[in-house]
C-alpha positions as a Markdown table, in Angstrom:
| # | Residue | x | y | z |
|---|---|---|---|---|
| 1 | Unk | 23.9 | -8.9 | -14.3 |
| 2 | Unk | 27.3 | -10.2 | -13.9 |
| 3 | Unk | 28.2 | -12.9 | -11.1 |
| 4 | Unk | 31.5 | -12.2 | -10.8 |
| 5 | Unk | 34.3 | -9.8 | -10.5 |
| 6 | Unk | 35.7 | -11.3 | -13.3 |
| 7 | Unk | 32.5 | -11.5 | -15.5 |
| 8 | Unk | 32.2 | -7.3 | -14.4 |
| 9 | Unk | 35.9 | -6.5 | -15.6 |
| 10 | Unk | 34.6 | -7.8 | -19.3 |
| 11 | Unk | 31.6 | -6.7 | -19.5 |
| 12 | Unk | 30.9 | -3.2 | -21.5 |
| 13 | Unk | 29.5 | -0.9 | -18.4 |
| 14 | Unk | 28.4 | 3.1 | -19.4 |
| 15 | Unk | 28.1 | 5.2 | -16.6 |
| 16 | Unk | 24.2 | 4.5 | -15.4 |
| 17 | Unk | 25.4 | 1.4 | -14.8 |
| 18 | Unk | 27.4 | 2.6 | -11.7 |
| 19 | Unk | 23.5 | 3.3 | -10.4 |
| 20 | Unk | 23.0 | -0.5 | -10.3 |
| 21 | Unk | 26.4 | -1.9 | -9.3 |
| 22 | Unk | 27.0 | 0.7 | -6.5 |
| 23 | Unk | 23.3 | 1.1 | -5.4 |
| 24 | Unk | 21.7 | -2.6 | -6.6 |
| 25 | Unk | 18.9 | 0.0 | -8.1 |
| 26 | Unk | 16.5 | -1.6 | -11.0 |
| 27 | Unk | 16.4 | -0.2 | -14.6 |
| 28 | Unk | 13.1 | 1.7 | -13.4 |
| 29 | Unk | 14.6 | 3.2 | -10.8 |
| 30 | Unk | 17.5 | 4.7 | -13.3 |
| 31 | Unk | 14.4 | 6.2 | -15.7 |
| 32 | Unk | 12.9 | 7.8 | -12.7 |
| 33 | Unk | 16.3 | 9.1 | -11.8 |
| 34 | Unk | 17.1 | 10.6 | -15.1 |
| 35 | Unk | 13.8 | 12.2 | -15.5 |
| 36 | Unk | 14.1 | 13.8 | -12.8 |
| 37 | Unk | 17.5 | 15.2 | -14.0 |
| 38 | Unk | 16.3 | 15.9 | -17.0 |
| 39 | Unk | 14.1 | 18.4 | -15.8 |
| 40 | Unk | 15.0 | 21.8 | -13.9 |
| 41 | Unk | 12.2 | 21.7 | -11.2 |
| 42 | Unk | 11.2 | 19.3 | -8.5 |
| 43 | Unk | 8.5 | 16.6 | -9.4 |
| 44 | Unk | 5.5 | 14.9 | -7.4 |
| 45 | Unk | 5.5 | 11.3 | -7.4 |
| 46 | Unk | 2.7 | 11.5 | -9.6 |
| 47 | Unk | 4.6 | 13.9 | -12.5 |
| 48 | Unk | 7.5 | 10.9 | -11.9 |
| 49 | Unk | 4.8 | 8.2 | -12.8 |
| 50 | Unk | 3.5 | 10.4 | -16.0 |
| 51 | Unk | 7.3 | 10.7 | -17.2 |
| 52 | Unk | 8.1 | 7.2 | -17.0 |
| 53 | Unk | 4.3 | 5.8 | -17.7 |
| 54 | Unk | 4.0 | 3.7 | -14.6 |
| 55 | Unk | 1.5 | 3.4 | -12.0 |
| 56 | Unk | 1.8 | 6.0 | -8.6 |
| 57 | Unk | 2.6 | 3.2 | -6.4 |
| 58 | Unk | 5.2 | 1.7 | -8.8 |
| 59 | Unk | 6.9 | 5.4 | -9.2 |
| 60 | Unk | 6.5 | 6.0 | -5.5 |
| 61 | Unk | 8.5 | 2.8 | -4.5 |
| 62 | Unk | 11.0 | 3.3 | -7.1 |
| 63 | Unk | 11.4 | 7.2 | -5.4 |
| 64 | Unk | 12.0 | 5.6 | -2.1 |
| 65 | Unk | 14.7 | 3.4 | -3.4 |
| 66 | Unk | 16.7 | 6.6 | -4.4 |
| 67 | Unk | 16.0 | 8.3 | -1.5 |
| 68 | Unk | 17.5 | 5.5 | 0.4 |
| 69 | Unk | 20.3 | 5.2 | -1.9 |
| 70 | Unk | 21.1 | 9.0 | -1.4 |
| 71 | Unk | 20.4 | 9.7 | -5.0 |
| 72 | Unk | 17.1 | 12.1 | -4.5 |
| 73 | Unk | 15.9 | 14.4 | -1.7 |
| 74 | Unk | 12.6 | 14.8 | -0.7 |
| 75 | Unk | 10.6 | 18.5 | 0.0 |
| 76 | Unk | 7.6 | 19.8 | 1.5 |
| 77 | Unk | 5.7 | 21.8 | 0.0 |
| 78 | Unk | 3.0 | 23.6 | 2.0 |
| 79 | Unk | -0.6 | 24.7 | 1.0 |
| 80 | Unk | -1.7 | 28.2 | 2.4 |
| 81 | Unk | -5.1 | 26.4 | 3.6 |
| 82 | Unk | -3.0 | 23.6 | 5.4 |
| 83 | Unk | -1.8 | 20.4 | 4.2 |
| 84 | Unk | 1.3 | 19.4 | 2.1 |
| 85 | Unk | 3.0 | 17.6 | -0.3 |
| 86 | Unk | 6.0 | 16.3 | -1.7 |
| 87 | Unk | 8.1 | 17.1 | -4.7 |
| 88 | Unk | 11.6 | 15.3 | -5.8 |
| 89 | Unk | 14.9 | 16.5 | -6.8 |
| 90 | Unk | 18.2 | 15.0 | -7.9 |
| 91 | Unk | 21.2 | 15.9 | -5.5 |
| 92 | Unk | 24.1 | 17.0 | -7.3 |
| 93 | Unk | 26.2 | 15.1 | -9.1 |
| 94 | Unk | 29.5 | 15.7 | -7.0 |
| 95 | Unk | 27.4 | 14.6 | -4.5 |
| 96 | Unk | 27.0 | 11.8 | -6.1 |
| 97 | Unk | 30.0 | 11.0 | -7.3 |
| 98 | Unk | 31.5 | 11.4 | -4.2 |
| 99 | Unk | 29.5 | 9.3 | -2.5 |
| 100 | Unk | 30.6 | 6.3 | -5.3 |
| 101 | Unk | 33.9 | 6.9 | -4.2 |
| 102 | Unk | 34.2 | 6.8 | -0.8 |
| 103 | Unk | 32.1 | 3.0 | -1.4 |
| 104 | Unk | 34.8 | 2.1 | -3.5 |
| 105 | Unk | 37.9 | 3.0 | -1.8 |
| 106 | Unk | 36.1 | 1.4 | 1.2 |
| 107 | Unk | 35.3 | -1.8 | -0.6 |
| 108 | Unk | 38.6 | -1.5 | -2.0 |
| 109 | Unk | 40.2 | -1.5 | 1.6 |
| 110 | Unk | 37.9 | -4.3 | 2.6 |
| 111 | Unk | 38.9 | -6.5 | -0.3 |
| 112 | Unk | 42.6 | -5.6 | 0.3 |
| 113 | Unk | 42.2 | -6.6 | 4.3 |
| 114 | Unk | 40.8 | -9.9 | 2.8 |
| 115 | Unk | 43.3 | -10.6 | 0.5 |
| 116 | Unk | 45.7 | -10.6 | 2.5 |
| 117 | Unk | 43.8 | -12.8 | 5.2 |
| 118 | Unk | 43.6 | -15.5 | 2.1 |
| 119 | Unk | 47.6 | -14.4 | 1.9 |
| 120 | Unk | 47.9 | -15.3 | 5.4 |
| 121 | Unk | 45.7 | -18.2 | 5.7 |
| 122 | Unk | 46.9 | -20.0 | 2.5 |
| 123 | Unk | 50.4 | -19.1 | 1.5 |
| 124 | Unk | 52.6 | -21.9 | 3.0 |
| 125 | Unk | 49.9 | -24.4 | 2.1 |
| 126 | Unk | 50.1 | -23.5 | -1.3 |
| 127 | Unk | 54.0 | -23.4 | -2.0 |
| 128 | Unk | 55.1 | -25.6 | -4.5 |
| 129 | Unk | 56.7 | -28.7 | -3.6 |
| 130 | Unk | 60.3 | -28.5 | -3.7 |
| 131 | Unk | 62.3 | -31.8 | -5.5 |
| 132 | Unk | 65.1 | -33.3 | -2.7 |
């Protein structure tokens, strides 16, 4: 992963990769996502560990990653005998999307604000000396 700004501006990105520099999510976590986009129902944590051939546990903490990231929601499904379970679905991607640009024109803001506090801080102690 790039360390820099910089480093990120070269690097060749595709579009997962907005998954891990927006959300800090792990290349698990963007398998579990797409198979749950690739599908057209809602999964169980335990469908989500067959499709990407990984232990329950692992699948279920990779699930609560993208639930904290915003990235999945979480259903109950109710038996007629009592109990429950749960089942996973992508949100949308405008939903998604959306919520990737309102972190970047936010971090974009922040980064202007401290631009110009380096402006600020730094510009007459950095003019070039003038010859007399």
């Amino acid at each position: 992963m790039p360390s820099s700004m910089a480093e990120y501006l070269r690097a060749d990105m595709e579009c997962e990769g907005l998954l891990e520099c927006f959300h800090g999510l792990k290349e698990l976590d963007r398998e579990v996502f797409q198979s749950l986009v690739d599908v057209d129902q809602r999964l169980t944590v335990d469908e989500i560990a067959e499709r990407v051939d990984r232990e329950r546990s692992t699948a279920y903490r990779s699930v609560q990653r993208l639930l904290q990231a915003g990235l999945v929601q979480k259903e109950q499904v109710n038996y007629e005998q009592g109990g429950y379970y749960h089942v996973y679905r992508p949100v949308s991607a405008e939903e998604v999307t959306d919520d990737m640009q309102r972190m970047l024109n936010d971090w974009y803001a922040k980064m202007g604000q401290l631009i110009q506090e380096f402006r600020d801080k730094y510009d007459d102690e950095l003019e070039p000396a003038t010859a007399d």
